[in-house]
Backbone as CSV, one residue per row, in Angstrom:
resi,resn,N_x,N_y,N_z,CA_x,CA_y,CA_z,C_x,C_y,C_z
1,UNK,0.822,-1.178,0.000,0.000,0.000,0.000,0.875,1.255,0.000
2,UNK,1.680,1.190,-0.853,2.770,2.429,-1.059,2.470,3.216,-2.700
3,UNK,2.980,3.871,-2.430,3.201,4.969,-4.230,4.385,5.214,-3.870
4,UNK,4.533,5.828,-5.380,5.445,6.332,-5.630,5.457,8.011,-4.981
5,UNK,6.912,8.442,-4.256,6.787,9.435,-3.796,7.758,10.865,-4.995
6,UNK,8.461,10.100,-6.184,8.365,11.251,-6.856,7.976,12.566,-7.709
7,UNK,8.545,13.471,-7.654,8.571,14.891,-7.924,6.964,14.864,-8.642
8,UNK,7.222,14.032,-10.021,5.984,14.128,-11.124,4.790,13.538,-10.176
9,UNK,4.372,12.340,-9.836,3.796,11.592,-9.075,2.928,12.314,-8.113
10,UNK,3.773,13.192,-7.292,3.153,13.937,-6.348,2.405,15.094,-6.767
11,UNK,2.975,15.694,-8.005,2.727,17.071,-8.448,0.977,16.454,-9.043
12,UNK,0.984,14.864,-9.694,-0.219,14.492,-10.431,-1.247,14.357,-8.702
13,UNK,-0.587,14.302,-7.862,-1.849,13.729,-6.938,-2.116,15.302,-6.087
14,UNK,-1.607,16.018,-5.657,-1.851,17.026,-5.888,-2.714,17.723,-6.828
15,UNK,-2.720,17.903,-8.099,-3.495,18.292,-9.024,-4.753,17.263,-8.843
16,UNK,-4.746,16.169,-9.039,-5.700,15.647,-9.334,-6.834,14.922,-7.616
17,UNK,-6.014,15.178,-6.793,-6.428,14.488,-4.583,-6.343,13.050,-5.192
18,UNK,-6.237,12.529,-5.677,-5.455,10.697,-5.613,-4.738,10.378,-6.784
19,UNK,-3.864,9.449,-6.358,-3.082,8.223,-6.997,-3.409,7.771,-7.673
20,UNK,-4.942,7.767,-7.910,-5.548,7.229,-9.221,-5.285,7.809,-10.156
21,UNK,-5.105,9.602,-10.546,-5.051,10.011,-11.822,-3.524,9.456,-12.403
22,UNK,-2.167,9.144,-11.570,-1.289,8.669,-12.173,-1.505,7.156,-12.763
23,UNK,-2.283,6.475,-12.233,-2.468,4.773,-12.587,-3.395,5.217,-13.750
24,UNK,-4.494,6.234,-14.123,-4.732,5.854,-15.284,-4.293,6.513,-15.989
25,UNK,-3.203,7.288,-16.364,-2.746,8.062,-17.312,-1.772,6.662,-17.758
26,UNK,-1.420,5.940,-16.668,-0.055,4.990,-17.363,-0.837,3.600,-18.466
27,UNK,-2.414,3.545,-17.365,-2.927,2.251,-17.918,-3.344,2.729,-18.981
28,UNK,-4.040,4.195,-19.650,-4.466,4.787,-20.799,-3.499,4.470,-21.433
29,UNK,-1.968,4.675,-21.750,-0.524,5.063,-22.248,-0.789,3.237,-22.799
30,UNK,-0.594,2.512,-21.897,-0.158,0.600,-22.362,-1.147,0.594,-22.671
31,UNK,-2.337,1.087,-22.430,-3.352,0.255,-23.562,-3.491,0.993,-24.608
32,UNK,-2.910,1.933,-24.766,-3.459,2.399,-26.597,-1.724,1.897,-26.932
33,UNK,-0.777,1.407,-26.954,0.626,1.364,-27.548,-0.037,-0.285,-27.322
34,UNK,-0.820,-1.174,-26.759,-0.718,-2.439,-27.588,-1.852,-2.414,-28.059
35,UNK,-2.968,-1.567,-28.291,-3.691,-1.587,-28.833,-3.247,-1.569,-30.248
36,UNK,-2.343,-0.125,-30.880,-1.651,-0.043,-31.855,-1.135,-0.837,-32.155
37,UNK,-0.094,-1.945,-31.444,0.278,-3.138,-32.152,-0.372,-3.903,-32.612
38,UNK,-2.134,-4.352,-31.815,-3.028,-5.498,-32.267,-3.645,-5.159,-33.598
39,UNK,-3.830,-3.597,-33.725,-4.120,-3.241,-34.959,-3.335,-3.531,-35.934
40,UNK,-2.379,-3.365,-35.910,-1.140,-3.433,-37.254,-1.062,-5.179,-37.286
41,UNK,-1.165,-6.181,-36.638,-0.888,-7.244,-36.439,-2.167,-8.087,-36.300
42,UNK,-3.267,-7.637,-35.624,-4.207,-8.755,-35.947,-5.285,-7.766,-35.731
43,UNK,-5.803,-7.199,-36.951,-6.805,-6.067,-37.045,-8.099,-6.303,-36.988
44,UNK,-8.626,-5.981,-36.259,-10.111,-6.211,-36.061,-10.157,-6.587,-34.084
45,UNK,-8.840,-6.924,-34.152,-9.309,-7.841,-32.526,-9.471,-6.298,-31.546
46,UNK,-10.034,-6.415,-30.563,-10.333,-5.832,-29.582,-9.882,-6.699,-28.329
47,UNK,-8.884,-5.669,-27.009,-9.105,-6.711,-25.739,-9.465,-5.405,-24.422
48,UNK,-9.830,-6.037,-23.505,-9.927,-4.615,-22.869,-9.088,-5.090,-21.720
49,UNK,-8.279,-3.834,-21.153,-7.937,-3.810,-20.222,-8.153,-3.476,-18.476
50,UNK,-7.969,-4.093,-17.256,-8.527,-4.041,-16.717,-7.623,-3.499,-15.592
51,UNK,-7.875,-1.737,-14.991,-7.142,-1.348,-14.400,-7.705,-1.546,-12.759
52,UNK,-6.406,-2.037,-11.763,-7.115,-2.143,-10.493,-7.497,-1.541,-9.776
53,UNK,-8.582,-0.956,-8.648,-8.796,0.124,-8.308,-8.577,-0.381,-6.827
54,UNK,-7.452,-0.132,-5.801,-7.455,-0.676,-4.870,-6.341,0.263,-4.162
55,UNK,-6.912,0.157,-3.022,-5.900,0.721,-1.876,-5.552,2.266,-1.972
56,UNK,-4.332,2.665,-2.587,-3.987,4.092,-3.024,-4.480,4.896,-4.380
57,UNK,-5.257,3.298,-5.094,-6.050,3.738,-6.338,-7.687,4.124,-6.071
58,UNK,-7.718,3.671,-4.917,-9.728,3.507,-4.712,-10.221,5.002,-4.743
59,UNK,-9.711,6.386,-4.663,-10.235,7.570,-4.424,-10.189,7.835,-6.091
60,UNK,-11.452,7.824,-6.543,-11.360,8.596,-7.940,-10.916,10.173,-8.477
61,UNK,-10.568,10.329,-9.370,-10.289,12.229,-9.727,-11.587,12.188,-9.555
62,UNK,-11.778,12.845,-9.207,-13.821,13.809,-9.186,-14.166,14.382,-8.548
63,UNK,-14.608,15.293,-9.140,-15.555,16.133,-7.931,-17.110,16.343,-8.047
64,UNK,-17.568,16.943,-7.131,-19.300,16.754,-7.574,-19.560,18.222,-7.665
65,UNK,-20.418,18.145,-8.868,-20.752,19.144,-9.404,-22.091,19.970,-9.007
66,UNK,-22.713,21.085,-9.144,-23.814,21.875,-8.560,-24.873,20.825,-8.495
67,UNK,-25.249,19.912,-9.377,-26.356,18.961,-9.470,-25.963,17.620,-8.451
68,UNK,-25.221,17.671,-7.643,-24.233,16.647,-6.809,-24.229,15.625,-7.660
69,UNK,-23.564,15.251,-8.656,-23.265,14.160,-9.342,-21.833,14.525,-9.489
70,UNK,-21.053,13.234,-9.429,-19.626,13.243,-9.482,-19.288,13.600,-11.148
71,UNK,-18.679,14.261,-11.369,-18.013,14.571,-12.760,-16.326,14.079,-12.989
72,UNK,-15.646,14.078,-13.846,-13.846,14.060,-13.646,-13.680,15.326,-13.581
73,UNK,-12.521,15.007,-13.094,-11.557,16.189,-12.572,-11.625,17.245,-13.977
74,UNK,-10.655,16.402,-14.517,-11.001,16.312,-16.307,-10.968,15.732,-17.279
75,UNK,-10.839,15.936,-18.472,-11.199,14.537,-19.663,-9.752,13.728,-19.463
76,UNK,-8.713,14.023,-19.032,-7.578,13.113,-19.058,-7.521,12.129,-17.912
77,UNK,-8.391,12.142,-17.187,-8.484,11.293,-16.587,-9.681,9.880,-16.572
78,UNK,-10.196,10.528,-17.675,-11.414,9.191,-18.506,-10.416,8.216,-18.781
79,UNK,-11.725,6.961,-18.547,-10.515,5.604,-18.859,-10.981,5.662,-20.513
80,UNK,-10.003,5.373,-21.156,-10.239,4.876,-22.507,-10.899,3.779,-22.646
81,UNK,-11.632,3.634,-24.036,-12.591,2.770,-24.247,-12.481,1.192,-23.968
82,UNK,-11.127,1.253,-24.261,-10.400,-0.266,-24.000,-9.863,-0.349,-22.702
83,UNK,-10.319,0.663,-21.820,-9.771,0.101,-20.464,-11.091,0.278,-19.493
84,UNK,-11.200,-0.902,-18.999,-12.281,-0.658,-17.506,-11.624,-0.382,-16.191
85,UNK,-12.110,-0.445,-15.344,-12.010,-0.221,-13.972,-12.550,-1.480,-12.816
86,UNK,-11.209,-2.282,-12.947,-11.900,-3.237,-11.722,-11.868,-3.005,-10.208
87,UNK,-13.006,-2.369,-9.958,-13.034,-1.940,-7.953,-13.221,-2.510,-6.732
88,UNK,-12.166,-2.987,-6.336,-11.465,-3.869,-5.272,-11.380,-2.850,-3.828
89,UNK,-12.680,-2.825,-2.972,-12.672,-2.165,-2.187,-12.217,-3.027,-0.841
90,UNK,-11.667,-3.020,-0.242,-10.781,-4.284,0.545,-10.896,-3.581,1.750
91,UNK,-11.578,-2.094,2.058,-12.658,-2.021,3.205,-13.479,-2.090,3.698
92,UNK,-14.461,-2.265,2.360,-15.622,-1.963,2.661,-16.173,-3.427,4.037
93,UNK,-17.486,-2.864,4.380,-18.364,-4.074,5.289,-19.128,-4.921,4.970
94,UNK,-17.959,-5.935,4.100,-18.926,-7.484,3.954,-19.492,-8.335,4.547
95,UNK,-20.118,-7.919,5.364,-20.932,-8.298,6.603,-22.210,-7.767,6.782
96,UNK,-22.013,-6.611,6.366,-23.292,-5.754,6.253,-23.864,-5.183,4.840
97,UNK,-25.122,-4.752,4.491,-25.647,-4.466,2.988,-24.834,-3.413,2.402
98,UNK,-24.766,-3.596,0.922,-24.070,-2.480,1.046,-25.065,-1.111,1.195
99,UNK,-26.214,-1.132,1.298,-27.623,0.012,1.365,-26.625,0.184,2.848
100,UNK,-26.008,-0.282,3.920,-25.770,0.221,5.246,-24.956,1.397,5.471
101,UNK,-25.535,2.058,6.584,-24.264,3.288,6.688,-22.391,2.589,6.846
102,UNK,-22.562,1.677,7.296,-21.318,1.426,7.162,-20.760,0.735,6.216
103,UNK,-21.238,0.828,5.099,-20.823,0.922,3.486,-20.572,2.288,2.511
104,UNK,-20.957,3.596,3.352,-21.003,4.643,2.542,-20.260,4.790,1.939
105,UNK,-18.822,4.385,2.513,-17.298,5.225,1.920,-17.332,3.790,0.810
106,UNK,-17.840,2.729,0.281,-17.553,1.589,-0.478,-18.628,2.659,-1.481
107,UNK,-19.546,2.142,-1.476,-20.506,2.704,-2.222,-20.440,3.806,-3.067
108,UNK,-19.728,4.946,-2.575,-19.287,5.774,-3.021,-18.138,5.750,-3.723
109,UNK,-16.924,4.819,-3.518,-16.014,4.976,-4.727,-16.825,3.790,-5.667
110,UNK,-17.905,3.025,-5.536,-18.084,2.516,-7.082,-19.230,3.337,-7.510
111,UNK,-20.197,4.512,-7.000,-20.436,5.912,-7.935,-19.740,6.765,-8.279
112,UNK,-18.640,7.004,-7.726,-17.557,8.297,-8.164,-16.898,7.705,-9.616
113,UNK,-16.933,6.142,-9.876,-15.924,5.864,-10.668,-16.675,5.504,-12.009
114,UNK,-18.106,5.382,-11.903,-18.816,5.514,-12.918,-19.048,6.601,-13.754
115,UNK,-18.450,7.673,-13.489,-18.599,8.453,-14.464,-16.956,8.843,-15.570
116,UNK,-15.850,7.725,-14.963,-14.925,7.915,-15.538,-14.409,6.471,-16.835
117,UNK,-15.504,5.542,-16.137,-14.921,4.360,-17.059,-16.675,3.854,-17.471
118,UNK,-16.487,3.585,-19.147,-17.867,2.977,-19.517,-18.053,1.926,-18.885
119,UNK,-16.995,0.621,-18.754,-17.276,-0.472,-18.304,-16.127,-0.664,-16.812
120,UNK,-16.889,-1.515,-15.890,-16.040,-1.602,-14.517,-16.749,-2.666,-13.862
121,UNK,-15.565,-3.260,-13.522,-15.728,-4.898,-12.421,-15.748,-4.507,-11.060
122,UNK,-16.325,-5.465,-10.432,-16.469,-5.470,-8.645,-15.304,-7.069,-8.356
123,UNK,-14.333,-6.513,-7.496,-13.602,-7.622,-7.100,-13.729,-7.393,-5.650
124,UNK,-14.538,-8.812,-4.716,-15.051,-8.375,-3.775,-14.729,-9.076,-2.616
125,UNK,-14.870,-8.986,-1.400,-13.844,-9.879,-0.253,-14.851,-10.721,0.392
126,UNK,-14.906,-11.561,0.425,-15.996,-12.718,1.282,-15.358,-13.413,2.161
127,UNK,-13.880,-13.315,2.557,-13.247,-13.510,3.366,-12.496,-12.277,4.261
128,UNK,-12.022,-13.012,5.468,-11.182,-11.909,6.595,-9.960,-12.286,6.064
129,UNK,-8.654,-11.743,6.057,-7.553,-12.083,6.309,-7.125,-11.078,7.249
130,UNK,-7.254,-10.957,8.262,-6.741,-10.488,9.765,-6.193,-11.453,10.175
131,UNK,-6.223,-12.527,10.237,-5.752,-13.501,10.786,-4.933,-14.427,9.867
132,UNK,-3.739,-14.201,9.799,-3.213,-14.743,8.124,-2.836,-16.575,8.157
133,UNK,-3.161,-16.380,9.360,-3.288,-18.346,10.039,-4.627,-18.946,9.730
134,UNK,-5.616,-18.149,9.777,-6.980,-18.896,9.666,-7.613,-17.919,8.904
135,UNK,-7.721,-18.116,7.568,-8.776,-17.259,7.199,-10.374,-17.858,7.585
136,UNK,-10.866,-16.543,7.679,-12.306,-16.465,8.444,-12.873,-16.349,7.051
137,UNK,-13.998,-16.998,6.373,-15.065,-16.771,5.302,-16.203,-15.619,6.626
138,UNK,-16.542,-14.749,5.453,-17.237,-13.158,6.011,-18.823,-14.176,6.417
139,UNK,-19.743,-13.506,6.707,-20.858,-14.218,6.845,-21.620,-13.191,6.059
140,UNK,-21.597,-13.494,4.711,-22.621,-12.398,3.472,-23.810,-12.751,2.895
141,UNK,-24.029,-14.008,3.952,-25.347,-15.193,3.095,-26.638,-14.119,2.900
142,UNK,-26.692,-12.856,3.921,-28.064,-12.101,4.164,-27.853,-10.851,3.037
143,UNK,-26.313,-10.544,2.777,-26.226,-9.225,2.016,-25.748,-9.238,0.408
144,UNK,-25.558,-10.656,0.289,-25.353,-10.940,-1.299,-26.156,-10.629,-2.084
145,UNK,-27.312,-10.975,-2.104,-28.091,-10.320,-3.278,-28.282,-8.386,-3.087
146,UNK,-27.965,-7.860,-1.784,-28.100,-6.219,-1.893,-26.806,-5.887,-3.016
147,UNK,-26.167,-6.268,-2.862,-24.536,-6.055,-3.367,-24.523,-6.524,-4.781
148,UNK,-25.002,-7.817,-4.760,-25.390,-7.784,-6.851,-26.368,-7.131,-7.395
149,UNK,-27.599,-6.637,-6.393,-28.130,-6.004,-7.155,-27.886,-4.466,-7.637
150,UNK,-27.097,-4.189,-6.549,-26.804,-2.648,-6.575,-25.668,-2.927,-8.021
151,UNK,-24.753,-3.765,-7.603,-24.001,-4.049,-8.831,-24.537,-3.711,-10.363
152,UNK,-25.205,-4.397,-10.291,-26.261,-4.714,-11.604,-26.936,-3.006,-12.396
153,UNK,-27.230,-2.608,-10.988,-27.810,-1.316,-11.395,-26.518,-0.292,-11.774
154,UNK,-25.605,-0.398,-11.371,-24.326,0.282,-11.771,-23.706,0.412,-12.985
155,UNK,-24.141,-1.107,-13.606,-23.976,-1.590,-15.249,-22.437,-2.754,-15.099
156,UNK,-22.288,-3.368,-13.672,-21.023,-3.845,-13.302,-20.690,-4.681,-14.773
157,UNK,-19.940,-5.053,-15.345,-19.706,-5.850,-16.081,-19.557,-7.358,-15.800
158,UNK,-18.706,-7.224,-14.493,-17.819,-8.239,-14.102,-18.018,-8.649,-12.590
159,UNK,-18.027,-9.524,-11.808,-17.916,-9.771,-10.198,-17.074,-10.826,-9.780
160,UNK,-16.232,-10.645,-9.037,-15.083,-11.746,-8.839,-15.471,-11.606,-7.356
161,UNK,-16.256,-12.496,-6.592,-15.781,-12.621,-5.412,-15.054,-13.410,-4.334
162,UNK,-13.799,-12.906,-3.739,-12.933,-13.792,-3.567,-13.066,-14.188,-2.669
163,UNK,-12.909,-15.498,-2.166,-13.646,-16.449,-1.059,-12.605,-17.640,-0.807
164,UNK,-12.921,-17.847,0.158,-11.946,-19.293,0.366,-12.094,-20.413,-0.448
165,UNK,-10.878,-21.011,-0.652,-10.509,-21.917,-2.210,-10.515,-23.306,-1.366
166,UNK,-10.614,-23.407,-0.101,-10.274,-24.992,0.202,-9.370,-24.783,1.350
167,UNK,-8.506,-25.718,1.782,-7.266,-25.433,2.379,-7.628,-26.501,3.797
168,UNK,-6.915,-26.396,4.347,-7.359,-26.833,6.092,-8.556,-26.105,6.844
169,UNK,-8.192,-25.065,7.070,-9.185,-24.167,7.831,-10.763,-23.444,6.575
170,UNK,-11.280,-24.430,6.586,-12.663,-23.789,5.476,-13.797,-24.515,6.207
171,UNK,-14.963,-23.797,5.892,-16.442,-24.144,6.278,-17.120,-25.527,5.308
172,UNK,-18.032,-25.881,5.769,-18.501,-26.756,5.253,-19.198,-26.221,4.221
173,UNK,-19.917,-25.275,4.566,-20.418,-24.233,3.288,-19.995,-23.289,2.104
174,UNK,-18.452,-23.883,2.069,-17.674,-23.323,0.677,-18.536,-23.095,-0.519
175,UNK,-18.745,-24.441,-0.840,-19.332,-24.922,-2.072,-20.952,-24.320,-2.259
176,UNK,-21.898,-24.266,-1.399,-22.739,-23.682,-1.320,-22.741,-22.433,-1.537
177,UNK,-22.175,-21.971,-1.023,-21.781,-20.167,-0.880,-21.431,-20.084,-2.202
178,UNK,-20.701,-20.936,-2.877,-20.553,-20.466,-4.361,-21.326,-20.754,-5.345
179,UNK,-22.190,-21.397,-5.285,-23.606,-22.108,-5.252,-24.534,-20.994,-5.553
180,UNK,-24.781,-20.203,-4.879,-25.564,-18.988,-4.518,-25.288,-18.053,-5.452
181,UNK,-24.130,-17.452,-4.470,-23.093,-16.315,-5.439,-23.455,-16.908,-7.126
182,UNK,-22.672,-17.779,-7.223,-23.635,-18.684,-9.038,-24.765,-17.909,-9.610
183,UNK,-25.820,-18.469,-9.014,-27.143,-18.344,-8.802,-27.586,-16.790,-8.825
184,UNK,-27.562,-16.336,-8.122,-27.758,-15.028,-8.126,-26.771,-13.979,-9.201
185,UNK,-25.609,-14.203,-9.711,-25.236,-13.642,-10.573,-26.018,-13.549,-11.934
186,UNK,-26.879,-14.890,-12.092,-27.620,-14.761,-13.146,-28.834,-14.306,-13.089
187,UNK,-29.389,-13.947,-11.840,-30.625,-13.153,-11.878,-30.470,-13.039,-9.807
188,UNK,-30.325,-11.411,-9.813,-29.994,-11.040,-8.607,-31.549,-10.601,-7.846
189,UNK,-32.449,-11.212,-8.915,-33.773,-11.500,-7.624,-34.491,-12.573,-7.323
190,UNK,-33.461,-13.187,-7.064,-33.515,-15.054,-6.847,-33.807,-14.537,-5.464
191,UNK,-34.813,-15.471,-4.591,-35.278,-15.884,-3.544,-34.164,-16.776,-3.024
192,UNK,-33.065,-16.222,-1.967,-32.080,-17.051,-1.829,-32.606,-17.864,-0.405
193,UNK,-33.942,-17.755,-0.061,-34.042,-18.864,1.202,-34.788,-19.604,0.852
């Protein structure tokens, strides 16, 4: 959870209040220079790129404008067409809806960031790692469908939620839980009881 602390770096977070406007000026930069190569080399293909939004990246350029809707800072900080925004909020309270007050500050960087990228993923925590001996699976069985649906309404593209893979220390309800999560990705007003 570090940046970079030089001269340029600082002068961009400054201008812009986060670390994000330097990560997408670089991810804009690599994705149009291999974009240009896929063109010259295999024309027609399209891939999109997927920039991470996490930690020193999660504060978007934006500010909110007289109508309180978040706007960019400015147009150089739009993701290009070929790049999304995958938002990996690794604070938020997966425990609780995200409709809860103690989701505001989550909630809010995946509206602030909708107005800078057409398309953007949710990469999401269903586990604790506080404890780097035992991971704890979150208990989200009650707030999963608030969280895809809000997703959904956002235009999410994508949902990765990362959960325990197996190991020694796992619940009997791994497989279920992914079961669900499944389930509800394909229609987030499934009756999950």
């Amino acid at each position: 959870n570090v940046w970079c602390g030089c001269d340029a770096c600082r002068a961009l977070k400054l201008r812009y209040g986060t670390n994000a406007a330097s990560a997408i000026f670089w991810t804009n930069d690599i994705a149009d220079i291999v974009q240009e190569w896929i063109d010259e080399n295999q024309p027609g293909r399209k891939i999109t790129f997927n920039m991470i939004v996490y930690h020193q990246t999660e504060a978007a350029p934006v500010v909110v404008n007289d109508k309180g809707e978040y706007v960019p800072v400015d147009d150089s900080v739009i993701l290009h067409d070929n790049v999304a925004a995958n938002i990996a909020p690794i604070t938020g309270d997966y425990v609780s809806s995200i409709n809860d007050s103690s989701n505001a500050a989550m909630k809010k960087t995946f509206e602030s960031w909708q107005c800078l990228a057409d398309d953007f993923g949710a990469w999401l925590y269903d586990i604790s790692y506080g404890d780097k001996q035992n991971y704890v699976p979150y208990d989200t069985w009650g707030n999963s469908p608030d969280m895809l649906r809000f997703l959904k309404s956002m235009g999410t593209y994508m949902v990765f939620p990362e959960a325990h893979i197996g190991g020694v220390q796992h619940t009997n309800f791994d497989a279920l839980k992914q079961y669900l999560w499944t389930k509800l990705m394909w229609d987030v007003n499934l009756d999950q009881t």
